[in-house]
C-alpha positions as CSV (number, residue, x, y, z in Angstrom):
1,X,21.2,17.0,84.2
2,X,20.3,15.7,80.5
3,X,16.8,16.5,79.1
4,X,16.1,13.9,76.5
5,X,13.9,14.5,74.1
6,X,11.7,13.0,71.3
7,X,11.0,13.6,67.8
8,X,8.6,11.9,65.6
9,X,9.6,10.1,62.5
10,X,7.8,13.0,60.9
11,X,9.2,15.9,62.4
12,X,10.4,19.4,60.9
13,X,13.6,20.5,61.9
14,X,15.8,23.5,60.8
15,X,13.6,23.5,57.7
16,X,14.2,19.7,56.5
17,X,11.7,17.2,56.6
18,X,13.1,13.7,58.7
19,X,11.8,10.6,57.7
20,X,12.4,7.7,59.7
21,X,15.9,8.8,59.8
22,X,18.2,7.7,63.3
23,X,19.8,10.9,64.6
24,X,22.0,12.3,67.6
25,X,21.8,14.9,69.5
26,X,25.3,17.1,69.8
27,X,24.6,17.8,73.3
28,X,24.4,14.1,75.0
29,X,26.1,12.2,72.2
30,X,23.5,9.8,72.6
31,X,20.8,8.1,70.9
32,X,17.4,9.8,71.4
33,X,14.8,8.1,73.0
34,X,11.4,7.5,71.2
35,X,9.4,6.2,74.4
36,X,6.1,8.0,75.0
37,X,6.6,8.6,78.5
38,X,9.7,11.3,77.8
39,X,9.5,14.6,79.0
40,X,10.4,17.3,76.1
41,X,11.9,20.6,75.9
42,X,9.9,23.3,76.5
43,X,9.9,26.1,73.5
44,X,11.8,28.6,75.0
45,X,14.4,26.3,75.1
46,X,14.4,24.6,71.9
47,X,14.6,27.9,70.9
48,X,17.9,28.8,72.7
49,X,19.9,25.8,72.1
50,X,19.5,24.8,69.1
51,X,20.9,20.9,68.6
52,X,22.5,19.8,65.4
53,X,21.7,16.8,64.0
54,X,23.8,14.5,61.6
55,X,22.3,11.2,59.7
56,X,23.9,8.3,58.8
57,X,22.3,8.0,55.3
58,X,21.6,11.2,53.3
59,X,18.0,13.0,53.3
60,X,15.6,12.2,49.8
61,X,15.7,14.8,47.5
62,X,12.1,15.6,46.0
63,X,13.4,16.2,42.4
64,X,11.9,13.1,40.4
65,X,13.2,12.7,36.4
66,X,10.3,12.5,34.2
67,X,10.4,9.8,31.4
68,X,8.3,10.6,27.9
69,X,5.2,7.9,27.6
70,X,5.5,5.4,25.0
71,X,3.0,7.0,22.6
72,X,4.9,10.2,22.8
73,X,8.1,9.1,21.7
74,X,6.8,7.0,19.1
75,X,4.9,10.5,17.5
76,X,8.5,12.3,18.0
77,X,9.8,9.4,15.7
78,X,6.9,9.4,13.6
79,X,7.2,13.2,12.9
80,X,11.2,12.8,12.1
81,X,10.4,10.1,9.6
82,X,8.0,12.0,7.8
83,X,9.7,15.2,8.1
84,X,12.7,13.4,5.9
85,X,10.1,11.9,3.6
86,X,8.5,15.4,2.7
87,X,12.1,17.0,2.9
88,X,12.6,16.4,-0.8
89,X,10.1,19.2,-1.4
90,X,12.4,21.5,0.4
91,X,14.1,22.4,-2.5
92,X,13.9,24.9,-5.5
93,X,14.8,22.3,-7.9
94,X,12.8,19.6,-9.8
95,X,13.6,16.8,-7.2
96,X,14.5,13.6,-8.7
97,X,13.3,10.3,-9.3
98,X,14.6,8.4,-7.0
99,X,14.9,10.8,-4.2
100,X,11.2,11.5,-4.6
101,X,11.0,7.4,-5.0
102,X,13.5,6.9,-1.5
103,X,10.5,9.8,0.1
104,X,7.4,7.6,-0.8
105,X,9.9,3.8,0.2
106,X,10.0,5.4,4.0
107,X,6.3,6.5,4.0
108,X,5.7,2.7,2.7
109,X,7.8,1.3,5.4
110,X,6.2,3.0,8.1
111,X,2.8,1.9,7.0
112,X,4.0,-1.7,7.2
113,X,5.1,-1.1,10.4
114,X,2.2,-0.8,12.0
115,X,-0.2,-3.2,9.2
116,X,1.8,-6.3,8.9
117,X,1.7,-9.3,11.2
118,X,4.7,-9.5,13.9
119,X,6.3,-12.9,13.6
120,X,6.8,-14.8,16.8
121,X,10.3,-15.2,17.8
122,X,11.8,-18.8,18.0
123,X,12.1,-20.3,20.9
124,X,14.8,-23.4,20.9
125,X,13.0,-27.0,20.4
126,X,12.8,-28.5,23.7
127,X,13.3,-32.6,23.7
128,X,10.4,-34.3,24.4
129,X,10.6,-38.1,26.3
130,X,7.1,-38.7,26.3
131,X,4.9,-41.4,25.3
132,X,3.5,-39.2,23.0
133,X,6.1,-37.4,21.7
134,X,8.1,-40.9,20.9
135,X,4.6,-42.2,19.2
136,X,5.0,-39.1,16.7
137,X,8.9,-39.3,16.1
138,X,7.9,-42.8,14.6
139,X,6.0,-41.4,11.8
140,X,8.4,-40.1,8.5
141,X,8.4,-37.1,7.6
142,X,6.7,-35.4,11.0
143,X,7.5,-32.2,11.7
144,X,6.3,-30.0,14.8
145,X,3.6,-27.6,14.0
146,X,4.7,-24.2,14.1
147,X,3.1,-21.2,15.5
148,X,1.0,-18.5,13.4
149,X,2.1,-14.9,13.0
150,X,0.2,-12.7,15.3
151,X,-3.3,-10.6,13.6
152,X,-2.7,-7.8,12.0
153,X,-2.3,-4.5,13.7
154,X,-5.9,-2.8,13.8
155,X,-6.0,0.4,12.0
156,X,-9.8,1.6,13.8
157,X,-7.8,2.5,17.3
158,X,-7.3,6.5,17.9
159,X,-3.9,6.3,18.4
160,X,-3.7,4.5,15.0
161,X,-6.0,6.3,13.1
162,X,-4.2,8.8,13.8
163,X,-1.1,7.8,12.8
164,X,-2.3,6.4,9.4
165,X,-3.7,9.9,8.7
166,X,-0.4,11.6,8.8
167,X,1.4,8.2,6.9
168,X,-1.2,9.2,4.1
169,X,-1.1,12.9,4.3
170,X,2.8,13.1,3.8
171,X,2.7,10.4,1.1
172,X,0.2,12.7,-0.9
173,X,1.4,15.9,-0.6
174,X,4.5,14.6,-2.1
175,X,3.0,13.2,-4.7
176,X,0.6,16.3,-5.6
177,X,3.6,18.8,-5.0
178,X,3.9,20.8,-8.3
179,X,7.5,20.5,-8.5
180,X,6.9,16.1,-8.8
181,X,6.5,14.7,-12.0
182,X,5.1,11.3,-11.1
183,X,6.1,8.7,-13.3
184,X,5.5,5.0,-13.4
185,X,7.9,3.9,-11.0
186,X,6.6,6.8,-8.6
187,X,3.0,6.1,-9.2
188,X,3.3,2.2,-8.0
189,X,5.4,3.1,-5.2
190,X,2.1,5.5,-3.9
191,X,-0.4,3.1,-4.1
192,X,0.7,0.4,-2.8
193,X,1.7,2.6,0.2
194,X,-2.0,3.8,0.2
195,X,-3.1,0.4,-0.2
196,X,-1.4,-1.0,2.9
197,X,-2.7,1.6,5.2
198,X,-6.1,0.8,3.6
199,X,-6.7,4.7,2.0
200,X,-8.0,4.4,-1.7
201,X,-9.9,7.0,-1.8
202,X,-7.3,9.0,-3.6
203,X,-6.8,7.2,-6.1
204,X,-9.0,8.5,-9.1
205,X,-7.6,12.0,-8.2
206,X,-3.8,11.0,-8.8
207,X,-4.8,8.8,-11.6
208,X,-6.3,11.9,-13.7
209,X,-3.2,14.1,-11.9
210,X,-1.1,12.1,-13.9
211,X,-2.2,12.9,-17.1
212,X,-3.2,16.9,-16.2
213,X,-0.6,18.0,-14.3
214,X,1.8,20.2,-16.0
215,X,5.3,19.2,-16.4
216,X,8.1,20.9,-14.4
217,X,11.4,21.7,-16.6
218,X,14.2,20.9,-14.9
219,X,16.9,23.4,-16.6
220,X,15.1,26.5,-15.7
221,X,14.8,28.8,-12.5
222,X,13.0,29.5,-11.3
223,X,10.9,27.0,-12.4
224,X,8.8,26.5,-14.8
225,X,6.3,24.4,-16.2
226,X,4.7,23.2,-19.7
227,X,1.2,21.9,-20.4
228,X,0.4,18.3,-20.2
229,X,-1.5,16.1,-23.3
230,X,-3.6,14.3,-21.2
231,X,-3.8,11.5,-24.5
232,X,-0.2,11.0,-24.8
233,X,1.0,7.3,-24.2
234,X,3.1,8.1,-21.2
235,X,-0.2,9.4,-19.3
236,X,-1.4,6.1,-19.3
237,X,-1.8,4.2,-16.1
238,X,0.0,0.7,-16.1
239,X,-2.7,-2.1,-16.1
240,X,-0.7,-3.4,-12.9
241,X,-1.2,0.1,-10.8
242,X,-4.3,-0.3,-11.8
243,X,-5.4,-3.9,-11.1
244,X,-3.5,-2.7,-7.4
245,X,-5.6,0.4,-6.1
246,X,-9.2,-1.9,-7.4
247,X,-7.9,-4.4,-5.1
248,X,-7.8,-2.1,-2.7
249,X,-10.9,-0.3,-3.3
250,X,-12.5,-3.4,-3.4
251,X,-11.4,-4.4,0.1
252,X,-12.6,-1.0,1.3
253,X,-16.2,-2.6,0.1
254,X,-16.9,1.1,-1.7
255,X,-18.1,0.4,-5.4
256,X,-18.3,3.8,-7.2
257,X,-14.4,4.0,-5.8
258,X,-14.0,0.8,-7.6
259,X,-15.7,2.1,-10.9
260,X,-14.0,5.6,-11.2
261,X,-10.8,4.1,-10.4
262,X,-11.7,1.8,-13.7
263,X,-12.8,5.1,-15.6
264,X,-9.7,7.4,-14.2
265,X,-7.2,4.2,-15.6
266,X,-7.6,2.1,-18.5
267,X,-11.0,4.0,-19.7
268,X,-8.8,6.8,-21.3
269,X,-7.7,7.6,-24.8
270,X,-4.0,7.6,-23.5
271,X,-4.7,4.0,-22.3
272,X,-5.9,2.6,-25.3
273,X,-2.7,4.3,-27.5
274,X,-0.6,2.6,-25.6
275,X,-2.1,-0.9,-25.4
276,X,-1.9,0.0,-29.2
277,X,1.7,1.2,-29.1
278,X,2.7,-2.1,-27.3
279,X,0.9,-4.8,-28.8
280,X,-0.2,-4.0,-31.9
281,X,2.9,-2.4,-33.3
282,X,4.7,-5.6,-34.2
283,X,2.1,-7.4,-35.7
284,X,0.9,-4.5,-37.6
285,X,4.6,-4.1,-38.7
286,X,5.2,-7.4,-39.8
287,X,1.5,-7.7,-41.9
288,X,2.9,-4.5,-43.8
289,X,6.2,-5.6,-44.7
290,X,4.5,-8.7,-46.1
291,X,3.9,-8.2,-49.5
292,X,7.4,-6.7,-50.1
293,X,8.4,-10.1,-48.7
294,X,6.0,-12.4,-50.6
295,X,7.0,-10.7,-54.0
296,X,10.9,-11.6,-53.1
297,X,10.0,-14.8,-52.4
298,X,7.5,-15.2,-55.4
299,X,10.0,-14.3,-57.8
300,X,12.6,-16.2,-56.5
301,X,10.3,-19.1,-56.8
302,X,9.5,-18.4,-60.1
303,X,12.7,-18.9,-61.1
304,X,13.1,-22.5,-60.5
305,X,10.6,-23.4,-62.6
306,X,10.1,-23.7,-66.5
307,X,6.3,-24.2,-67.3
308,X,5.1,-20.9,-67.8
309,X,6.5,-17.3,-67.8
310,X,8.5,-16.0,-65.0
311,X,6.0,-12.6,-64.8
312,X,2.8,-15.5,-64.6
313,X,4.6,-17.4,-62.1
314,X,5.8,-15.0,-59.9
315,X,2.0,-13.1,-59.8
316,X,0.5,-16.4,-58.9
317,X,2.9,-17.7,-56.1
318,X,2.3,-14.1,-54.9
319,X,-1.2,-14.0,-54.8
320,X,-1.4,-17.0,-53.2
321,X,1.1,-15.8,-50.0
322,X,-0.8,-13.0,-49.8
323,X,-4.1,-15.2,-50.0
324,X,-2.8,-17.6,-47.0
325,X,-1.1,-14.9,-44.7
326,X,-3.9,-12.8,-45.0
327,X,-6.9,-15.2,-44.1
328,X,-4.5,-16.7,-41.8
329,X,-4.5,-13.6,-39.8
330,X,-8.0,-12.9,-40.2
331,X,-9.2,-16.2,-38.3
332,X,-6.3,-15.5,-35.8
333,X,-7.6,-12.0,-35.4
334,X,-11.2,-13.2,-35.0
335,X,-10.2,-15.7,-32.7
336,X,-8.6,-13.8,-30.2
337,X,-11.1,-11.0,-30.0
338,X,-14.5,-13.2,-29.8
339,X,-12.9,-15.5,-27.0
340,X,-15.0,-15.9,-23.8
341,X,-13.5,-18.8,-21.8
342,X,-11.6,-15.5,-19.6
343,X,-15.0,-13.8,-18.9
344,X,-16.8,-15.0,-15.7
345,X,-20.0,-12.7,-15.3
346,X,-19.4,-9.7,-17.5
347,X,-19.3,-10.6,-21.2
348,X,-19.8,-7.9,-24.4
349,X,-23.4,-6.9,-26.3
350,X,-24.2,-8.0,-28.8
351,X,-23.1,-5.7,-32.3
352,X,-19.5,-5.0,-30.2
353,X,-17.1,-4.5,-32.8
354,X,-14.0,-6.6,-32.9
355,X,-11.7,-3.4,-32.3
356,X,-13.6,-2.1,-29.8
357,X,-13.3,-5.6,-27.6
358,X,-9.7,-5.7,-28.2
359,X,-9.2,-2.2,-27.1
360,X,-11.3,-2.4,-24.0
361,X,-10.9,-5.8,-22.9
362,X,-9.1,-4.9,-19.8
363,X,-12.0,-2.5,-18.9
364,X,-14.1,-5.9,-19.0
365,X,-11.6,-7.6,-17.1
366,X,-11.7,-5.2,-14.1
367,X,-15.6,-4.9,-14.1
368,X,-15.9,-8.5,-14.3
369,X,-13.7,-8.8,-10.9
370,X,-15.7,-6.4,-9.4
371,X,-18.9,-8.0,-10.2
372,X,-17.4,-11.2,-8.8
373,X,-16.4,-9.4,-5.7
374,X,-19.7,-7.7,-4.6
375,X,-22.2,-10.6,-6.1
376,X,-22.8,-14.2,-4.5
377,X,-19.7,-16.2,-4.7
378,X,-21.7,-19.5,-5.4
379,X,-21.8,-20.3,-9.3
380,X,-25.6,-21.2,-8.9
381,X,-26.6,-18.0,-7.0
382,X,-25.9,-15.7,-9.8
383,X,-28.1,-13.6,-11.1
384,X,-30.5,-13.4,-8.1
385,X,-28.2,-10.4,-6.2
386,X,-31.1,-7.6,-5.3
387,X,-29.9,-4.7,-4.1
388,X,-29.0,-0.5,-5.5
389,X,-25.5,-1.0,-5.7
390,X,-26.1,-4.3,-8.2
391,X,-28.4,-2.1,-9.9
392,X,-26.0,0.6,-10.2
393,X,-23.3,-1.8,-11.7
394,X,-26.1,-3.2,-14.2
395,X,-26.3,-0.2,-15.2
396,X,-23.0,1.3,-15.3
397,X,-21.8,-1.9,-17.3
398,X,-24.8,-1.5,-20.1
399,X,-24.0,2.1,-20.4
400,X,-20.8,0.7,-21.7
401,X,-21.5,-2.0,-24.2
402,X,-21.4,-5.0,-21.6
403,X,-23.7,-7.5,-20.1
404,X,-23.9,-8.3,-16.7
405,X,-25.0,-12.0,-16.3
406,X,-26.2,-12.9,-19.8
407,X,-28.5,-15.4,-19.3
408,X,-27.2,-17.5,-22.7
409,X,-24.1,-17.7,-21.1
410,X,-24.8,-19.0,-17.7
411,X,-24.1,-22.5,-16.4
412,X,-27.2,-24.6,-17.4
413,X,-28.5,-22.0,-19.6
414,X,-27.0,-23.0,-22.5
């Protein structure tokens, strides 16, 4: 006689859990039945005979492989970019230029990872047999429209915040290491990765690092370092880094940002040597060697010509080249320094000397753009911006020698 038996889907056996598995038992060889109305084993005897069972399929094993989310991967990559970018301060050398300039390239390519727009990929131009399509073909020259770039990444969301805050903490502690002499190159390469991720603020700071920090010597260990002339011509800041972080602190919308980055740059002494050294050198070169050269030329000239003494003649032709090149250059000079046609809502006090508005033109320049940025942009609204910040600008630019909105110069206030 056979007892069957049943057994749930769900049923414990010999310690493994069966799911909806079909087994045989060893006994009858023989399917087990899974009707209701079976009869089943008492426990003593499921106790004593013990059936084995063998599936067709093998059991589910509860061991699952966990996969890393998305936003934890991309840290792990973030943190192995930016732990190469800071590894050139892993050294007891003066690192060099361009290593320190290859550290501050991958800082600036990460930030325009995750700032610049993602262009669409191109799909294959499908052919079109419409009415309308066939109306459109006739015309010359058309061309389908083509999709827009997708907006720019915002850089407000947590897990982007975040990430720009490490970008532009590994971007300055290279640059403030002491061991870094920033230069030009290195200099340019930092703010425009600042100003992609949209952090100015730390700009001013670097600007007067620049001309403070002390200079590393590259032949010594360990290392050491010599004081810095904060008014030598290589501490100036290039009008072009310059002209970059404004920009920048201008689209932040913060205005004493945008005035001490304009006092940290092309406000200082170093500055206004250089613009000296650069442009003024050659003309200033070529007005002293003039009268060396109008004597040759004078006496040369007098020469040629038989009406009066060679000594008489050559005085006179050389007072007079010395007359025409020198009130030649003064008109030029004049000229150039009491042009306006550049200046939109900032223009110099009256009294400015001529030197002064040569040297400090650039200063203008950049507090003109400013004043264009945070007044009205219609022409005929200007001069009727009330507010503190206005005031503060007023004020800042009369502090300085310069007129904000002079009324003589205004369109129909001539």
């Amino acid at each position: 006689m056979v007892t069957r038996c049943f057994i749930r889907p769900q049923a414990r056996v010999a310690g493994v859990v069966v799911k909806g598995v079909k087994v045989r038992c060893s006994a009858t060889r023989r399917p087990l039945d899974r009707r209701r109305n079976t009869t089943s084993l008492s426990k003593p005897q499921l106790l004593q005979s013990t059936p084995t069972f063998t599936s067709t399929r093998p059991f589910p094993t509860k061991t699952a492989v966990r996969t890393a989310s998305p936003v934890f991967q991309e840290d792990q990559a973030l943190d192995v970019e930016l732990g190469k970018a800071t590894g050139v301060l892993r050294t007891d050398k003066v690192p060099e230029e361009q290593a320190v300039i290859e550290a501050l390239r991958i800082c600036e390519n990460l930030a325009r990872s995750i700032t610049e727009p993602i262009e669409p990929t191109k799909a294959p131009p499908k052919s079109e047999t419409g009415p309308t399509s066939n109306l459109l073909s006739m015309e010359e020259g058309w061309t389908p429209l083509k999709k827009a770039a997708l907006p720019q990444a915002s850089l407000t969301t947590p897990v982007t915040s975040g990430i720009v805050q490490k970008i532009t903490k590994a971007a300055y502690q290279i640059v403030t290491d002491a061991n870094v002499f920033i230069t030009p190159q290195i200099l340019a390469t930092y703010v425009h990765t600042q100003a992609i991720l949209g952090r100015p603020e730390t700009f001013p700071e670097i600007f007067s690092l620049c001309a403070s920090k002390p200079i590393p010597l590259t032949d010594t260990t360990p290392i050491k370092y010599k004081a810095a002339n904060p008014k030598r011509l290589t501490s100036a800041i290039p009008l072009v880094v310059a002209q970059d972080a404004l920009r920048a602190a201008i689209q932040s919308k913060k205005l004493a940002l945008a005035l001490s980055i304009i006092d940290t740059s092309v406000c200082t002494t170093a500055y206004k040597r250089n613009k000296v050294f650069r442009k003024a050198l050659l003309p200033f070169t070529v007005f002293a060697l003039t009268p060396p050269a109008a004597y040759v030329v004078a006496h040369q000239f007098a020469e040629y010509q038989t009406t009066m003494e060679p000594q008489m003649a050559t005085n006179i032709v050389f007072a007079g080249i010395i007359a025409y090149v020198g009130f030649t250059a003064t008109i030029g000079m004049v000229a150039i320094t009491t042009a306006n046609d550049q200046m939109n809502r900032v223009t110099w006090a009256r009294g400015m000397g001529l030197r002064e508005r040569w040297l400090r033109e650039d200063e203008r320049a950049l507090v003109d753009r400013v004043a264009c940025a945070w007044g009205f942009q219609d022409v005929h609204m200007w001069g009727e911006e009330e507010s503190p910040e206005w005031e503060a600008l007023r004020r800042w630019a009369g502090l300085r020698g310069m007129v904000l909105d002079a009324p003589e110069l205004m369109e129909g206030m001539e």
